[in-house]
Structures are given as structure tokens and as C-alpha cells.
C-alpha positions in Angstrom: 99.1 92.8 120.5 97.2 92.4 117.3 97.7 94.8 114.5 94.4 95.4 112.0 94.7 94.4 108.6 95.7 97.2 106.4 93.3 97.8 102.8 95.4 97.3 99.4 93.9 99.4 96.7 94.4 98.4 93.2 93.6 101.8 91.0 94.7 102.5 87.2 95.1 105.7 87.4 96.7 108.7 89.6 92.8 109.8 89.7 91.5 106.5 91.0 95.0 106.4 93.9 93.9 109.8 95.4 90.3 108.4 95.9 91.8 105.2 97.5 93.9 107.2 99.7 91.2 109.2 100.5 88.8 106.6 102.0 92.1 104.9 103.8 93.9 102.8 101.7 97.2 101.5 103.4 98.9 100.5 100.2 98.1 101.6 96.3 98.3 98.9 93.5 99.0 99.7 89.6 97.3 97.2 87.5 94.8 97.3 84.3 91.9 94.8 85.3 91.1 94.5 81.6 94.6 92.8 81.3 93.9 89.9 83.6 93.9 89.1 87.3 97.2 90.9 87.7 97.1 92.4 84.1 100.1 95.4 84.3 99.4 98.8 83.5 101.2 101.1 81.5 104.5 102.4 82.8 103.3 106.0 82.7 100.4 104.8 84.9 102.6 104.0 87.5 104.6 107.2 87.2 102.0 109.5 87.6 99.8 106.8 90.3 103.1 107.6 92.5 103.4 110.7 91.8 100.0 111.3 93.2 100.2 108.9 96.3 101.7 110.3 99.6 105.4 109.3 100.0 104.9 107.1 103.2 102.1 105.5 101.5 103.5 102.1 99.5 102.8 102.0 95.7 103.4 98.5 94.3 102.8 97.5 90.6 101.6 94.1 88.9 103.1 92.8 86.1 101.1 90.2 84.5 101.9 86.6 83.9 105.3 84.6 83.9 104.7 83.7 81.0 104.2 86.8 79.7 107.7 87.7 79.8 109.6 84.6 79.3 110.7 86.2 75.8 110.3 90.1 76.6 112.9 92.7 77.8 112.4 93.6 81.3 111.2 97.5 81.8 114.0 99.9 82.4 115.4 99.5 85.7 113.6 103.4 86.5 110.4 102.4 85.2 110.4 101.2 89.1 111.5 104.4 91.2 109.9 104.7 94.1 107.8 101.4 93.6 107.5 99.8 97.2 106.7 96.3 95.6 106.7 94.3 92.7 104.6 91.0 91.8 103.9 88.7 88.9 101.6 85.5 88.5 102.2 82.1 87.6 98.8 81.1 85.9 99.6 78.6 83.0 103.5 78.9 84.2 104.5 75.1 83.4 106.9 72.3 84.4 110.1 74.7 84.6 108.3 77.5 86.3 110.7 78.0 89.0 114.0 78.0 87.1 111.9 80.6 84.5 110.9 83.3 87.9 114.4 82.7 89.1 116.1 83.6 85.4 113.4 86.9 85.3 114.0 87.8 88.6 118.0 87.8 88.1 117.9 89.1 84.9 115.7 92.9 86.4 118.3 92.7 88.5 117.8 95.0 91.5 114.7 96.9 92.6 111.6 97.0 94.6 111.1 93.4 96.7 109.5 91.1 94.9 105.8 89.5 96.3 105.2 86.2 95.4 101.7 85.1 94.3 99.6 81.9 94.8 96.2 81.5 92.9 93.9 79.8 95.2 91.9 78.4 92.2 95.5 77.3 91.2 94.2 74.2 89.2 92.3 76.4 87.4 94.6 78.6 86.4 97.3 76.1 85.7 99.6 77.7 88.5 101.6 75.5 91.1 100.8 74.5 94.0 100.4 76.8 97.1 102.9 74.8 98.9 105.4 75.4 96.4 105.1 78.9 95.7 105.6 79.2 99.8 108.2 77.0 99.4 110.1 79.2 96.2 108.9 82.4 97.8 111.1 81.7 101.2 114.1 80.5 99.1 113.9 83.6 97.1 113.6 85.8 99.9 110.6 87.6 98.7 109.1 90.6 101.3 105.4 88.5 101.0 103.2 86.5 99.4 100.0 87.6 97.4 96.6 85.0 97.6 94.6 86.3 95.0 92.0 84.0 92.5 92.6 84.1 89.0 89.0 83.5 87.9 87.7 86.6 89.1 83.5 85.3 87.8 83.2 83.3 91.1 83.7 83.4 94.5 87.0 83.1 96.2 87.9 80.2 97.2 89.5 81.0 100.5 88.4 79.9 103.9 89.3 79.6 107.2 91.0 76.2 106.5 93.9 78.6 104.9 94.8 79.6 108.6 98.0 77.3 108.3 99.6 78.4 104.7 98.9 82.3 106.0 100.6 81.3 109.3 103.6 79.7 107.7 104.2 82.3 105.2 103.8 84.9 108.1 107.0 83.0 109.6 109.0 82.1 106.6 108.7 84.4 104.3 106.9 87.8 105.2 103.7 89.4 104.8 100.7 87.9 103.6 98.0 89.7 101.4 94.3 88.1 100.6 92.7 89.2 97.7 89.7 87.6 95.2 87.1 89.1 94.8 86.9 90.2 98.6 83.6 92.5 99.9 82.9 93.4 103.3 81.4 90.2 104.0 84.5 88.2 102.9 86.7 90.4 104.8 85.3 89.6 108.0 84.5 86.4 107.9 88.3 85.6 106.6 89.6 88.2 109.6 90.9 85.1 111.8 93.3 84.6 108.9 95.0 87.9 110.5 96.7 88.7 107.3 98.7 91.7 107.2 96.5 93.1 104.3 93.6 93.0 102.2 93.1 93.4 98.6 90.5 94.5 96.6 89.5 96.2 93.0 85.9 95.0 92.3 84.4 95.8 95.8 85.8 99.5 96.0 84.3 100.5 92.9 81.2 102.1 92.2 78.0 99.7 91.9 81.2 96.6 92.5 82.4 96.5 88.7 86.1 96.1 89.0 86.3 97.8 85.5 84.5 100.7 87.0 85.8 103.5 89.1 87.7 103.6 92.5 85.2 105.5 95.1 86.3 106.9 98.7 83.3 105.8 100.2 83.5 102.3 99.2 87.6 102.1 100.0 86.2 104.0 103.9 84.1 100.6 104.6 86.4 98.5 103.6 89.0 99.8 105.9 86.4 100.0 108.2 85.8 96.4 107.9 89.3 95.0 108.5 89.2 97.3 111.4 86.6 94.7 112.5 88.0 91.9 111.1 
């Protein structure tokens, strides 16, 4: 039996979560959208987001770019308490990419899983390829694997012809989140992907301005729509 997709909420702020959990959201995000497509909010952010989000609901925080942090100290290890997930892109990673996620990821040590993400637009964005990061993802035993667009001015560039890459990550590495700009629309039409969630920022806030505000109302028709997807 089919399970519905569940609705990922990214909010940056505890106000914003409790509106997201409001309308339905099945997981809460932590990220500042005026930092990029996975631009990472401020520690305290997450904190109090958690703090605010019902304990069987999953919090997860983004962290920015590789790159980002190739000569940074990590956070402290319980910057992360009570984080469900953890992710981080690869935009503009380069050549030793893999060996660079591999030395971060050791060097955090333990905490939350981490999720893996692929930029559709990849060539855009200077990320590897998707069949790589599927690749890395499974041999780093990460819980899941984000699809998200890095160029968030256009449409996403996801399809239907993606049915194989979700299928395969659903089998090799874990769940699958689709994200990029998603709105209704997108939502249903990419529902024969069957991902096990969907993510959005832009499309659940008021008058669709992802630097705007998270509203209940919005995050309800989402979650209606991937009941119907």
C-alpha cells in the first residue's frame, strides 16, 4: 500500500514552525533563504524552531554550501540536539568534492543523519552529477537524499523522467525529498515520482515570496495536494 507524500516546511523562525505545523507540515526545516538555496540559519534559530515544534514532529537544519566550510570549525556538537536531520549542498563543490564531504562529515563527528543533496540544475550550479551524489550518498550511508534546484528564478527542472534516480535512491540509500520551487501544480503533476516528501519555502508563503512569511493556510493546500498526488 502506498503511503502519501509528507509536506517539508522550511521556516526561519520558531513563529513561522508553529504556522507550518499548523496547516500540516510532516517535517520542519531551519534555513535563511536570503543565504542561498540551503543558506543556514543562525544556531539560535534552530534552538528556539525546535523548541517550538512538537517532539514527534522531525526538525532538520540546512547548512549551506561545502564549500562553505572547507576552512570553518564545525558548530558545537549541541548546536544539533534534537535535530532529526542534517544537510549541506555541493553547488560550486569541485574536483575533490567527495574526499572534502567525507573529511567534514568525519570531522562533526556524530549527530543527526546526514541527507545528501543533488541540484537538479546541477551544471548550473557547478554541483556533481546526480549519479554520483546517489552513488556517495549510499556509500556514506546517509538516511536520504534531497533534489532541490539551486537557481531558485526559474522553474524546476524536474519531471517525470526522474522516476528512475527517485526509485534507486528509494532502494539504496533512503528517503527521497523533491523540492524547487514546488506549488500545487508541481506537486501533482511530479506525484508518480512517489517521493517520501515534499519541500517547499516559496509556495507556503504569503502572496509565494519565499523571503515572505510561512502561512497555515498555504502549508493546509499543500498537504492537501500530496494527499492527491
Amino acid at each position: 500500500m502506498r503511503v502519501q507524500p509528507g509536506l517539508l516546511v522550511s521556516v526561519r523562525s520558531a513563529e513561522e514552525a508553529i504556522a507550518a505545523v499548523s496547516g500540516g507540515a510532516a517535517v520542519v526545516d531551519v534555513k535563511e533563504p536570503l543565504r542561498g538555496p540551503l543558506g543556514m540559519a543562525g544556531i539560535p534559530v534552530w534552538q528556539a524552531v525546535r523548541a517550538a515544534v512538537p517532539a514527534e514532529i522531525p526538525v532538520s537544519v540546512a547548512l549551506g554550501e561545502l564549500s562553505e566550510w572547507l576552512d570553518r570549525s564545525p558548530p558545537p556538537r549541541d548546536a544539533f540536539a534534537g535535530i532529526g536531520f542534517r544537510k549541506m549542498g555541493l553547488a560550486g563543490a569541485g574536483p575533490g568534492w567527495f574526499e572534502d564531504w567525507a573529511r567534514i562529515r568525519h570531522s562533526w563527528g556524530d549527530g543527526p543523519p546526514w541527507i545528501a543533496v543533488i541540484y537538479a540544475d546541477w551544471a548550473l550550479a557547478g554541483s556533481p552529477d546526480p549519479e554520483d551524489v546517489i552513488a556517495a550518498a549510499a556509500e556514506a550511508r546517509c538516511a536520504g537524499v534531497l533534489i532541490d534546484t539551486w537557481e531558485k528564478g526559474s522553474r524546476s527542472p524536474l519531471s517525470l523522467s526522474w522516476a528512475d534516480r527517485v526509485g534507486r535512491i528509494q532502494d539504496t540509500v533512503g528517503l527521497v525529498a523533491l523540492a524547487g520551487g514546488l506549488d500545487v501544480d508541481d506537486i501533482r503533476a511530479l506525484g508518480p515520482l512517489a517521493p517520501d516528501l515534499f519541500a517547499v519555502r516559496g509556495a507556503a508563503c504569503a502572496g509565494s515570496d519565499r523571503a515572505g512569511t510561512i502561512d497555515a493556510g498555504r502549508v493546509a493546500r499543500l498537504v492537501a495536494a500530496c494527499g492527491g498526488a
